[in-house]
KEPA-695139 format. One record per residue (C-alpha): residue number from 1; x, z negated, y. Coordinates in steps of 0.1 Angstrom, whole numbers, plus 5000, padded with zeros to 4 digits. Each point is the difference from the previous one (the first is absolute). Layout:
BEGIN
<rec><i>NUM</i><X>X</X><Z>Z</Z><Y>Y</Y></rec>
...
//
This chain:
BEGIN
<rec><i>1</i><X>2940</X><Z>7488</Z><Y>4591</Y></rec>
<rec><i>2</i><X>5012</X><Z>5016</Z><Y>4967</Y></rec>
<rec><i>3</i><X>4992</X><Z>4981</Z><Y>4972</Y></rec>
<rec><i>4</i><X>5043</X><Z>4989</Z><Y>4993</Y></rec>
<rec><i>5</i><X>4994</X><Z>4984</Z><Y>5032</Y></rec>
<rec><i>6</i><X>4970</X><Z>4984</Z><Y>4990</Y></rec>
<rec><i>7</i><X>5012</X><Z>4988</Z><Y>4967</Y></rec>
<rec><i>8</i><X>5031</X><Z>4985</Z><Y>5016</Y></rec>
<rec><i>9</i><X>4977</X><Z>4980</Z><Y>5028</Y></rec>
<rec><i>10</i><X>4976</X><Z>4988</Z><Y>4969</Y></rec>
<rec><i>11</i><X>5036</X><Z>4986</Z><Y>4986</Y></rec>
<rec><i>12</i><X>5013</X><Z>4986</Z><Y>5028</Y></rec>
<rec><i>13</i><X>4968</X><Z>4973</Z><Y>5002</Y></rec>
<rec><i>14</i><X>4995</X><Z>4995</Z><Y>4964</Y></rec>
<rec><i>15</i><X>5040</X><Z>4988</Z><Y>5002</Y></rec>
<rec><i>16</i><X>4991</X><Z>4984</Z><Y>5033</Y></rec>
<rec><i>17</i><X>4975</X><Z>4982</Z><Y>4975</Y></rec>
<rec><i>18</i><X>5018</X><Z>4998</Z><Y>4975</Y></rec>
<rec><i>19</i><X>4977</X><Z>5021</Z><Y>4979</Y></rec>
<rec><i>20</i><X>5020</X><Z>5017</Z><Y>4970</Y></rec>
<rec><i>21</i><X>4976</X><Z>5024</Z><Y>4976</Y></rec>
<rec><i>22</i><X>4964</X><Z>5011</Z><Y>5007</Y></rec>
<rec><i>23</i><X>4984</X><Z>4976</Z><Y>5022</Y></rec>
<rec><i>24</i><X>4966</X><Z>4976</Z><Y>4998</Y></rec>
<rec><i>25</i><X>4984</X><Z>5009</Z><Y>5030</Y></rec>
<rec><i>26</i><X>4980</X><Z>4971</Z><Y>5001</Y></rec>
<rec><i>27</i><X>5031</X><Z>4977</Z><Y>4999</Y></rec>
<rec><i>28</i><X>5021</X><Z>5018</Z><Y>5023</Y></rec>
<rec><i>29</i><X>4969</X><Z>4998</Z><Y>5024</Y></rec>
<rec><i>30</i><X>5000</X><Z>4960</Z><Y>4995</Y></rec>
<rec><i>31</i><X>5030</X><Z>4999</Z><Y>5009</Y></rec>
<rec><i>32</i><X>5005</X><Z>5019</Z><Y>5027</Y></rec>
<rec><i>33</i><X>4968</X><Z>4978</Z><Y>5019</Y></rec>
<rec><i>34</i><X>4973</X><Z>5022</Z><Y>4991</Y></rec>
<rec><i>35</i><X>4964</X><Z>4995</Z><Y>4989</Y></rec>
<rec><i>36</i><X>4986</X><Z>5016</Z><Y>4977</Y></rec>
<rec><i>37</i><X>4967</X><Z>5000</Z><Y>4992</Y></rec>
<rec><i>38</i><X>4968</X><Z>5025</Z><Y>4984</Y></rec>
<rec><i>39</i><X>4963</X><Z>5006</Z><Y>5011</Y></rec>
<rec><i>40</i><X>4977</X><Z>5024</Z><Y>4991</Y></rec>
<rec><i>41</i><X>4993</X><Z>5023</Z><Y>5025</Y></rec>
<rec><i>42</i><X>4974</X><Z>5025</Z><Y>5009</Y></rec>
<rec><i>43</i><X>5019</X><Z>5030</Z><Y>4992</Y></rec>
<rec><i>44</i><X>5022</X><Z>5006</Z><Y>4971</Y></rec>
<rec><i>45</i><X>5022</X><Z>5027</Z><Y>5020</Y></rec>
<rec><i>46</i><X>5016</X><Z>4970</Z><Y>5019</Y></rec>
<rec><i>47</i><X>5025</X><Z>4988</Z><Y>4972</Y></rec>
<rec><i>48</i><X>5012</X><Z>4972</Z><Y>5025</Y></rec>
<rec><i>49</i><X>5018</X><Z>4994</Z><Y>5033</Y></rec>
<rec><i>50</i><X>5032</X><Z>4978</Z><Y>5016</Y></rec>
<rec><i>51</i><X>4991</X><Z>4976</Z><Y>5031</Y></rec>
<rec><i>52</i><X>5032</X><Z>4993</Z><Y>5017</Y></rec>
<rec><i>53</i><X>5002</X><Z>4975</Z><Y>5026</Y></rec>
<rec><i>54</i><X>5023</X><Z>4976</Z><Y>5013</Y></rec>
<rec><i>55</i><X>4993</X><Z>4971</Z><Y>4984</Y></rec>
<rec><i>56</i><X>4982</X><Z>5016</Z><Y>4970</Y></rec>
<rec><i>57</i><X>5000</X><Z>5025</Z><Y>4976</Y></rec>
<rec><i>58</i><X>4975</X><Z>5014</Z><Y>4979</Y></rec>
<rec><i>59</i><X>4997</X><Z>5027</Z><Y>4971</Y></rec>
<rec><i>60</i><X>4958</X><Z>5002</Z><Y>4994</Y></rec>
<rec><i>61</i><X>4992</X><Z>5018</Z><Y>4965</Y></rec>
<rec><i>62</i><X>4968</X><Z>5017</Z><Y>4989</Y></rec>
<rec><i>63</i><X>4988</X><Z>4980</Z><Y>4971</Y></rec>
<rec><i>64</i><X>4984</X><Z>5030</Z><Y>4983</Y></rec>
<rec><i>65</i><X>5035</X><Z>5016</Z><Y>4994</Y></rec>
<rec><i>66</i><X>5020</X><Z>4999</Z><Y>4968</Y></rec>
<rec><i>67</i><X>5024</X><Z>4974</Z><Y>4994</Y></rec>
<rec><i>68</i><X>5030</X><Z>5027</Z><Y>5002</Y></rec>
<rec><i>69</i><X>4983</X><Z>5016</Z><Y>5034</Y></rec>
<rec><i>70</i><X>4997</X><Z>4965</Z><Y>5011</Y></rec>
<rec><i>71</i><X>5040</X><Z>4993</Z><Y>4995</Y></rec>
<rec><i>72</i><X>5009</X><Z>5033</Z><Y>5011</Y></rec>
<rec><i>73</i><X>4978</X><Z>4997</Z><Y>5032</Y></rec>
<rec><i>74</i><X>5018</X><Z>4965</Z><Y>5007</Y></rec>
<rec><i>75</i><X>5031</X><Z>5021</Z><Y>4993</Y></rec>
<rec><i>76</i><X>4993</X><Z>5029</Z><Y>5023</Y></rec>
<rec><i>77</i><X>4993</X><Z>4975</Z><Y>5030</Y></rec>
<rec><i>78</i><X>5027</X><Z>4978</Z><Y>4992</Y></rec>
<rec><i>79</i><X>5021</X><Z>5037</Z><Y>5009</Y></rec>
<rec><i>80</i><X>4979</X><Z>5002</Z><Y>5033</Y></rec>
<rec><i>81</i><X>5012</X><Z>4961</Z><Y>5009</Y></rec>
<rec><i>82</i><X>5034</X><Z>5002</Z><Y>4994</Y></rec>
<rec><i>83</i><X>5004</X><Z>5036</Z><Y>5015</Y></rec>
<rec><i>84</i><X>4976</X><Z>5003</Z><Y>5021</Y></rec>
<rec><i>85</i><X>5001</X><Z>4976</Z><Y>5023</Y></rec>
<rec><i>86</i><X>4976</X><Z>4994</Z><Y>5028</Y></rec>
<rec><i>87</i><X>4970</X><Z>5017</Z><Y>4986</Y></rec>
<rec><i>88</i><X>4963</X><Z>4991</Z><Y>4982</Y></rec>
<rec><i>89</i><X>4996</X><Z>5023</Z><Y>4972</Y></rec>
<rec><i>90</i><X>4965</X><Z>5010</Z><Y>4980</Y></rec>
<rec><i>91</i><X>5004</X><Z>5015</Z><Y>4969</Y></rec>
<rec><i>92</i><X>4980</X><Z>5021</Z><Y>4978</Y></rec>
<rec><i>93</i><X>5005</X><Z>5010</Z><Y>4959</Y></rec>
<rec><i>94</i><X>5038</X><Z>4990</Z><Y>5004</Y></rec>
<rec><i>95</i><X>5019</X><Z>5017</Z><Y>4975</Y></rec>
<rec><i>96</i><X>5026</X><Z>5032</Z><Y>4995</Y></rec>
<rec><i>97</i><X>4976</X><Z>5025</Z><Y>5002</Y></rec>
<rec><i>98</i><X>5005</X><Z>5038</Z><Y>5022</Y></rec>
<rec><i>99</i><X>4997</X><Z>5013</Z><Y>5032</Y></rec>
<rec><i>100</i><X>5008</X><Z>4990</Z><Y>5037</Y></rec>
<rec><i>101</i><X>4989</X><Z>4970</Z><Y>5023</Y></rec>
<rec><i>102</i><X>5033</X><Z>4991</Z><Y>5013</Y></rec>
<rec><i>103</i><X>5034</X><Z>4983</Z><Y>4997</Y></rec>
<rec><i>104</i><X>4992</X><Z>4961</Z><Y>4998</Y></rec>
<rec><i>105</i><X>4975</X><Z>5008</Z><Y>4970</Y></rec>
<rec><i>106</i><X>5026</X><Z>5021</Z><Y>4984</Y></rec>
<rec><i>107</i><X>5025</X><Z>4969</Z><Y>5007</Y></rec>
<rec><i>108</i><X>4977</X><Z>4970</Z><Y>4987</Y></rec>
<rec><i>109</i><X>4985</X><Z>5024</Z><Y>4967</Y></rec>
<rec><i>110</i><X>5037</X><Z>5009</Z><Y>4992</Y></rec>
<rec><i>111</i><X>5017</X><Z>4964</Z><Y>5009</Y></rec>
<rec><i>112</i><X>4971</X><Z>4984</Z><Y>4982</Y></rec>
<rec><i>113</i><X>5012</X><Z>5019</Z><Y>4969</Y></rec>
<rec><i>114</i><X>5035</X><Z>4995</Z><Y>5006</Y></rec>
<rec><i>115</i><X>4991</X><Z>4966</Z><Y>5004</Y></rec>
<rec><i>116</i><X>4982</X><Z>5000</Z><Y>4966</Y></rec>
<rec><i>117</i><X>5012</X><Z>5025</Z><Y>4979</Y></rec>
<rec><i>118</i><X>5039</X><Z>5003</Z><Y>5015</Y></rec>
<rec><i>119</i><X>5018</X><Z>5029</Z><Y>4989</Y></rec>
<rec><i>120</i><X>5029</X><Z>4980</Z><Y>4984</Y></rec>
<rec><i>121</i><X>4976</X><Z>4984</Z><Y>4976</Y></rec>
<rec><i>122</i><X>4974</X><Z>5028</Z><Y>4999</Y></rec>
<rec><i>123</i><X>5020</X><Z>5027</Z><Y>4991</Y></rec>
<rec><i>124</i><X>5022</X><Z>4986</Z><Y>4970</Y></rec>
<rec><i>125</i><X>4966</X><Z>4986</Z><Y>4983</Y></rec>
<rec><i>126</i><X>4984</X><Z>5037</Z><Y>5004</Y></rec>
<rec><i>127</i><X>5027</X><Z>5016</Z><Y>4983</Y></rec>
<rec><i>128</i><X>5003</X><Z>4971</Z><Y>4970</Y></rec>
<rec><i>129</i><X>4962</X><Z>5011</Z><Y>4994</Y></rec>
<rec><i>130</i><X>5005</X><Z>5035</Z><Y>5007</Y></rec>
<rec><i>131</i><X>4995</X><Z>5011</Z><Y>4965</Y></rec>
<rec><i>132</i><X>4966</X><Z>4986</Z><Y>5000</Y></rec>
<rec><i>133</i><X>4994</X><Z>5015</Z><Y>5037</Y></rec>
<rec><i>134</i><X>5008</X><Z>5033</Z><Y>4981</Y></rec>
<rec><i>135</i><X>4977</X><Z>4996</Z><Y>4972</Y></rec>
<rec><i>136</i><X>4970</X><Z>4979</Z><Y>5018</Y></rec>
<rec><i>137</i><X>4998</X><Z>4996</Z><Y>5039</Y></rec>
<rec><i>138</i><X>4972</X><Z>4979</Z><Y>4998</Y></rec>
<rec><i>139</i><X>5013</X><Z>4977</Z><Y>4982</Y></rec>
<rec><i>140</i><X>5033</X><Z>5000</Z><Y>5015</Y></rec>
<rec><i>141</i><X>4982</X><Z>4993</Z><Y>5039</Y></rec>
<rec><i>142</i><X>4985</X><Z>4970</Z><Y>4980</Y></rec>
<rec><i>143</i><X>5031</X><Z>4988</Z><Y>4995</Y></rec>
<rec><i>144</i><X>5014</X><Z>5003</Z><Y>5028</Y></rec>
<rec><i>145</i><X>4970</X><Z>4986</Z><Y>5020</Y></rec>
<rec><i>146</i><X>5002</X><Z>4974</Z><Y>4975</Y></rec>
<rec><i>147</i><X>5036</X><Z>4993</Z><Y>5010</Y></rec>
<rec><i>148</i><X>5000</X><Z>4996</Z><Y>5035</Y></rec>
<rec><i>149</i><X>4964</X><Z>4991</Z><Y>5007</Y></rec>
<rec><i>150</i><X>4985</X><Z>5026</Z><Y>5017</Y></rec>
<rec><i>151</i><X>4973</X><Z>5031</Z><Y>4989</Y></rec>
<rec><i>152</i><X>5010</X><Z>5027</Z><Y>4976</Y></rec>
<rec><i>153</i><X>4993</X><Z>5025</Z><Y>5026</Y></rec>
<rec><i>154</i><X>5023</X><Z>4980</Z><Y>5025</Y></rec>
<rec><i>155</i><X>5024</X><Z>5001</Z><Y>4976</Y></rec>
<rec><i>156</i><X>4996</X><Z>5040</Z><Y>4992</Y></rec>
<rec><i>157</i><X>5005</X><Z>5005</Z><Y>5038</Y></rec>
<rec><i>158</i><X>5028</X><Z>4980</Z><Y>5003</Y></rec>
<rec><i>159</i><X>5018</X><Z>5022</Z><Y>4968</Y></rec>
<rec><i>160</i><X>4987</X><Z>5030</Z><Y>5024</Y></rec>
<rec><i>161</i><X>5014</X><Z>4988</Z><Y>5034</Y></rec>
<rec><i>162</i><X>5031</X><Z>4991</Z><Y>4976</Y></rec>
<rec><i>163</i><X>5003</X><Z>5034</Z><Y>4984</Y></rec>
<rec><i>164</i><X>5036</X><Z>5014</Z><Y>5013</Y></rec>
<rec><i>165</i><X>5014</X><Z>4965</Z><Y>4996</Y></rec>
<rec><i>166</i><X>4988</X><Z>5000</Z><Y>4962</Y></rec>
<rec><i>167</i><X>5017</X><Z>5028</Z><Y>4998</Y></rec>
<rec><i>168</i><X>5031</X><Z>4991</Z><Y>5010</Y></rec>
<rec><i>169</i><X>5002</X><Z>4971</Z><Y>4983</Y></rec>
<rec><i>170</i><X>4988</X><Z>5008</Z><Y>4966</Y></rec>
<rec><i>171</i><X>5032</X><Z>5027</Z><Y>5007</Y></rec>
<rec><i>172</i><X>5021</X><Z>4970</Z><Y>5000</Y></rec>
<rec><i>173</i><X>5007</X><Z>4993</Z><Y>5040</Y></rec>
<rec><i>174</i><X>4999</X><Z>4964</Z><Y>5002</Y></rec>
<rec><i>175</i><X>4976</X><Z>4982</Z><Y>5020</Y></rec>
<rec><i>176</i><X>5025</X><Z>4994</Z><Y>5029</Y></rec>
<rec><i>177</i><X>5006</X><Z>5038</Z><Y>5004</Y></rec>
<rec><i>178</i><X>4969</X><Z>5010</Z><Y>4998</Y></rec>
<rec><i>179</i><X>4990</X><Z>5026</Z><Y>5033</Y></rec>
<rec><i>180</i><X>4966</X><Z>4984</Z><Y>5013</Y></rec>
<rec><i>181</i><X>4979</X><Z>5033</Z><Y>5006</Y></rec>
<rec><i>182</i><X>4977</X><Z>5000</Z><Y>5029</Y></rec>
<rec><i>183</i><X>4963</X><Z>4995</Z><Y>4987</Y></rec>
<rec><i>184</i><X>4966</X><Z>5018</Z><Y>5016</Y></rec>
<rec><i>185</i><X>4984</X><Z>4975</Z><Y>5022</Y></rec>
<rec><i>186</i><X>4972</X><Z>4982</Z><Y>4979</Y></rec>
<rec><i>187</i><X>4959</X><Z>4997</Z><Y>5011</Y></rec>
<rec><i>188</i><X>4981</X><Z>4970</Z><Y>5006</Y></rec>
<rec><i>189</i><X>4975</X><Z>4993</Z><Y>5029</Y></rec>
<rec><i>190</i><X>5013</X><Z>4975</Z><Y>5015</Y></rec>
<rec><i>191</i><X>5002</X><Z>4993</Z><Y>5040</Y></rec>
<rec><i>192</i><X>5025</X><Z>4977</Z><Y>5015</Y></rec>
<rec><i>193</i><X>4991</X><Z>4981</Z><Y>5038</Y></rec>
<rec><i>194</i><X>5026</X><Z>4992</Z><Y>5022</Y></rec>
<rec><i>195</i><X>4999</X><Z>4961</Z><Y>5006</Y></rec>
//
């Protein structure tokens, strides 16, 4: 799935629930029926996991994460519910990071920052803080991070996985004519079990 088609799938439910803007994870999980809920665990690798079953629905968080990993992890899984249907999922260090370990973690790291950070909102508050991008990224990330709740380093990865779509727009195509380019498939160990 190229990421235009992912994008338009992570719109399609957020107007089937009636989501406008960047999304609380946490709410959108309460709504849709699902627990959510935070232990510490063993192993800080495992950032958290989904439980799907028929009658309920879990998303369980490793309490020693971040507040931002925490929300992005309920984020990512949320992804894996809505799209993935069918399936347990364990993941580990959720986040945009590089490398390969397959399609639905690609899916549910990009729609969880879709979900969070969507382009339509992400793009025109980059480029009204571009000056102080220019002149201080750190301080800019902080911003941004600040802005739509997540990590400054999510937030640099989401300008990166962004990148051609900045482009464009800061060249004045409007958001709705943007061309969605294709993205690399993003890393995180994660393992899915059919149900």
């Amino acid at each position: 799935m190229e990421k235009a088609e992912l994008y338009r799938l992570v719109d399609e439910r957020r107007a089937a629930l009636s989501v406008g803007g960047p999304a609380d994870p946490y709410q959108l999980a309460r709504r849709l029926g699902i627990t959510v809920s935070c232990y510490a665990f063993e192993s800080r690798r495992l950032s958290g996991f989904l439980m799907r079953g028929d009658y309920h629905s879990e998303i369980v968080l490793n309490a020693a994460g971040s507040p931002e990993s925490r929300r992005f992890t309920v984020a990512h899984e949320l992804i894996h519910y809505l799209l993935h249907g069918g399936r347990q999922f364990f993941c580990g260090n959720t986040g945009l990071s590089e490398g390969d370990t397959g399609a639905l973690e690609w899916q549910a790291n990009q729609g969880a920052a879709e979900l969070l950070m969507p382009y339509r909102s992400f793009l025109p508050f980059v480029k009204n803080i571009r000056s102080i991008l220019l002149a201080d990224e750190g301080r800019a990330f902080r911003l941004i991070a600040k802005e739509f709740s997540v990590s400054p380093s999510t937030a640099q990865l989401r300008l990166r996985d962004l990148a051609p779509e900045f482009e464009q727009y800061c060249a004045g195509v409007p958001l709705e004519e943007l061309r969605i380019v294709a993205a690399s498939k993003a890393k995180t160990p994660c393992r899915s079990i059919d149900v």
